[in-house]
Structure formats: structure tokens, C-alpha cells
N, C-alpha and C positions, 0 to 999 in steps of 0.2 A: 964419760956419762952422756955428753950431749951429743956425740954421736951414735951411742946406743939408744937415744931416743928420736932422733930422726932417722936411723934406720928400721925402727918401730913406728913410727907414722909412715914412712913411706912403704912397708912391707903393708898396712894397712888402705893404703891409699891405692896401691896396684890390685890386693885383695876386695875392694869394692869398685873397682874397674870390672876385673876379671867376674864380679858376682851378676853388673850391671849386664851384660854381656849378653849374660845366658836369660833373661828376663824377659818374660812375653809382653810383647807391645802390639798393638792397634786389636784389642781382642774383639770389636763387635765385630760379628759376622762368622768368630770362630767357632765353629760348634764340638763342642765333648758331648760324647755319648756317654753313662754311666750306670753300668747294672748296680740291682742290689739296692734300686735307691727307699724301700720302704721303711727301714731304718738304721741306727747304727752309721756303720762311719759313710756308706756310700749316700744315707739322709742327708747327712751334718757335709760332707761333696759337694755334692747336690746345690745347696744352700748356698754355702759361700761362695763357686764357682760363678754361681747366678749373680751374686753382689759384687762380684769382682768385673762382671759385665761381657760374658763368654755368653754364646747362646746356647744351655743346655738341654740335651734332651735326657732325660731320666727314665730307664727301665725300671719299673716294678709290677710284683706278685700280683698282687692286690687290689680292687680297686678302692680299698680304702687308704693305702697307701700311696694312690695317685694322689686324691682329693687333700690330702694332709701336704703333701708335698707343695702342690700348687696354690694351697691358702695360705702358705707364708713365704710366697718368693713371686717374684715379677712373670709380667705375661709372656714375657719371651721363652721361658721357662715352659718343656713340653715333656708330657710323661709318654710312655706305652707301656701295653701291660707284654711280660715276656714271661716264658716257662720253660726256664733252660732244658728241661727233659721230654720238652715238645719241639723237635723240630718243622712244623709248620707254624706254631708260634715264634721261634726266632726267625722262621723267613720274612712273616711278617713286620714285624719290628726292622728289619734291614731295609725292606720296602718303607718303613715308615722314615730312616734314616738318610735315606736317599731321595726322599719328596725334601726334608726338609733343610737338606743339604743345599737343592738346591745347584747342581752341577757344581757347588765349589768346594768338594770334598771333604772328607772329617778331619778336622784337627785336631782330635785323643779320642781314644776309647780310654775308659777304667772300667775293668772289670773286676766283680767283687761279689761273690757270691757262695754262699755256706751250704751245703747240703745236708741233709738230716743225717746224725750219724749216730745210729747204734754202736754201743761200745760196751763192748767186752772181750773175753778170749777166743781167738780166733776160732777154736772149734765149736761155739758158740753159735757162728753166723752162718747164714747162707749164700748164695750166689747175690740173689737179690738184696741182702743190705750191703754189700757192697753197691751195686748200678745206683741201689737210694742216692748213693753220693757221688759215684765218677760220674752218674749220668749228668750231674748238675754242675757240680762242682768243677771238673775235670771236661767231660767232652761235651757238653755246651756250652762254656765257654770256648775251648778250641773251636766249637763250628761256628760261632758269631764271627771269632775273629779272623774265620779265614773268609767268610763270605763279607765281612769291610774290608778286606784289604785295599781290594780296589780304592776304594772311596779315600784311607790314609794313605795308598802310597801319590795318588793325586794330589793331595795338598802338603804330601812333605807331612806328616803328623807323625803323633806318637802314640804309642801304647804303653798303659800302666798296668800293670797287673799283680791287685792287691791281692800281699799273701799271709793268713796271721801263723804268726810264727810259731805257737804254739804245734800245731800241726807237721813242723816238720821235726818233731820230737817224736821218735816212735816207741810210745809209752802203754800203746793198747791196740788192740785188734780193730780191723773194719779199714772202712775205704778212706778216711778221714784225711791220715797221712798220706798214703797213695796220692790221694787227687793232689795237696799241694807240692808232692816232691814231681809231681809230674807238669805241674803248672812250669815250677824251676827249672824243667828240662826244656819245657816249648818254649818258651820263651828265651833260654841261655842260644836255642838252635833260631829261632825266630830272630832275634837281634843282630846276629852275624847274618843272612840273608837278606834285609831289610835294609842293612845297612848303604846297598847298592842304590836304594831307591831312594835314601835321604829319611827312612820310615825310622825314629828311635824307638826301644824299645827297652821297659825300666820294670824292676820289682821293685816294690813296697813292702816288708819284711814287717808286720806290724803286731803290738803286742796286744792284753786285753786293751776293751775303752768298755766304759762304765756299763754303756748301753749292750753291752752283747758276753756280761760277764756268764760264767757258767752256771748252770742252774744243777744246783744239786740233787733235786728233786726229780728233774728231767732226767737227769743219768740214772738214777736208783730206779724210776719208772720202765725204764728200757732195760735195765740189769732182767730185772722181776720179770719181765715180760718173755726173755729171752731162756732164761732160768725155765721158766713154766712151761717153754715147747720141746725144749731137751727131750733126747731119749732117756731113758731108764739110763742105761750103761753110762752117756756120758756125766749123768747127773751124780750117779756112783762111782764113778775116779775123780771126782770133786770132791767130794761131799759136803752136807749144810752147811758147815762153819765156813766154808769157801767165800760162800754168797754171804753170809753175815759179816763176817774180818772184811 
């Protein structure tokens, strides 16, 4: 028995060795870049990273989601506003990220970013509600992250890239699942590459959180709307009760 309990403290004691290890030390000066910060989890990011004493810059939509971010978190703390489906707004923002870098490169990117997704049966959609979402969702992040590269493989950094898990269930039509099973691929391919450079690179596999639960109300708005530009034909190999059940 008391050797089953000292080899249970000392299994404990090498396991918070090995945890201390990998624990980020001397963070001022380190800067995370973090999209998606207007709210939800890349907000609540945002926030803590700041109080934990990282010098963060925070991408968001909005400029009211600058102003909210910045009234409850420290001055070191820098937003910019980004439009993952404008790329001269994410040049900008990379220009922003490299003034305040500072020649001493990024130490994370977190990428997080939802794109609007119509959802229904795929013969339903068009070309364009898919790009609604790979353009944002999917190839705007891939083009931030390859125009920092530079900047993380300089400092040895890393890249997260939050994906909610929901998404990779492929339970409905549209670009939704696309963009995250494709985030899973750039990145499974990005982290073997990278790894030359000392650059790590991690998923976040993440479930609902409160702030970003589904609006039922939203879906049925989009069902309806989708429903009303149907052709004739395809509206009749449906029929009503499709759209009501």
C-alpha cells in the first residue's frame, strides 16, 4: 500500500514537472494576434490573454466591437478592424501587426471566425451561399495566415486554430462544414511544414459556449428565405410539409 502511494505521488510529481515545462514564461513583449474578437469565445481570448500579461492585438468586425473590447481590458491591449472577405483589409491588419510587432515577431495567431451560413438542402443553395462562408470562414483565414507567417516563424511561435466542432458533423447543406473540415486539413498540412521552423501549430476542437448558442429563429429565417427563391420544380419534389416537419 505505501508503495502504491509513493509511486502515486511521484507519478504526480514528474506529471507537474513535465506540465511546468511546457508553460509560457516572461510574456511581456509577446504578442497574440486574435481574430474574431467582437464576441464569444475569441471576446472572453481577448480578455484573459490581456490579464495574463501578453500584449494583445484583437481583430474585429465592428467598430463597436473595438470599443467594448478596449473598455474592459488594459492599454496594451490593440484592436483592428478586419473583413476576412476583403483582402485589402486583411493586408492592412498584417501591416498593423507588424508596426506593432515591432521587429520581434508574433508569438500566436488564434484564428476564430464564423461565417454566415445559410442552411438547408443542398439543392437549395447557390454558388454564392457557399463563398458567404469559405470566403471568411475558410480562405481568409488561410490568407492572414500565410501573409504572418514571416512574422511566427521569426519568433519561433504558434498558431491555434479554433474550430467548433459542431461543424465538422456533416448534418446540412452549405459551406459551413466545408470551411472547418478544410481549416483540419491546412493546418494538419501546415504543422508538418512548420515544424522545420520551430513554428507549432494546434486545433481547438470546441463545443457550444453560451454566447454563440444557435438561434432558432435565425435558421427558420434563412430556411424561409431560401424556400421563397426556389423554382417552381424544385419547390414540387419537396413539397409544403418538407419546409413545415
Amino acid at each position: 500500500l505505501h508503495i502504491a502511494i509513493l509511486a502515486s505521488i511521484l507519478s504526480l510529481t514528474i506529471c507537474w514537472i513535465i506540465r511546468d515545462r511546457y508553460r509560457v514564461r516572461n510574456l511581456n513583449g509577446k504578442h497574440v494576434f486574435i481574430t474574431g474578437c467582437d464576441t464569444g469565445l475569441g471576446n472572453s481570448l481577448a480578455k484573459w490573454l490581456d490579464k495574463k500579461g501578453f500584449s494583445v492585438i484583437a481583430a474585429c468586425a465592428t467598430e463597436k466591437g473595438s470599443q467594448e473590447l478596449q473598455s474592459c481590458s488594459s492599454l496594451s491591449l490593440k484592436t483592428v478592424n478586419l473583413n476576412f472577405a476583403d483582402s485589402n483589409s486583411i493586408a492592412r491588419a498584417v501591416v498593423f501587426v507588424t508596426e506593432q510587432t515591432a521587429g520581434k515577431g508574433l508569438f500566436g495567431l488564434v484564428s476564430n471566425a464564423e461565417g454566415t451560413a445559410p442552411v438547408g438542402p443542398t439543392d437549395w443553395l447557390r454558388i454564392e451561399d457557399f463563398h458567404s462562408v469559405l470566403d471568411v470562414s475558410l480562405l481568409g483565414l488561410i490568407e492572414i495566415t500565410l501573409k504572418l507567417l514571416p512574422l511566427l516563424k521569426k519568433a519561433e511561435g504558434r498558431v491555434v486554430n479554433l474550430i467548433n466542432a459542431k461543424g465538422l458533423m456533416a448534418f446540412v447543406g452549405g459551406g459551413y462544414s466545408l470551411s472547418k473540415w478544410g481549416m483540419e486539413a491546412f493546418s494538419d498540412t501546415l504543422r508538418i511544414e512548420m515544424q522545420h521552423f520551430g513554428v507549432k501549430v494546434s486545433i481547438v476542437e470546441h463545443g457550444f459556449f453560451k454566447a454563440e448558442e444557435v438561434n432558432s429563429d435565425i435558421i427558420e429565417k434563412y430556411l424561409f428565405k431560401l424556400w421563397n427563391r426556389l423554382t417552381s420544380e424544385i419547390r414540387d419534389s419537396y413539397g409544403e410539409k418538407y419546409l413545415i416537419e
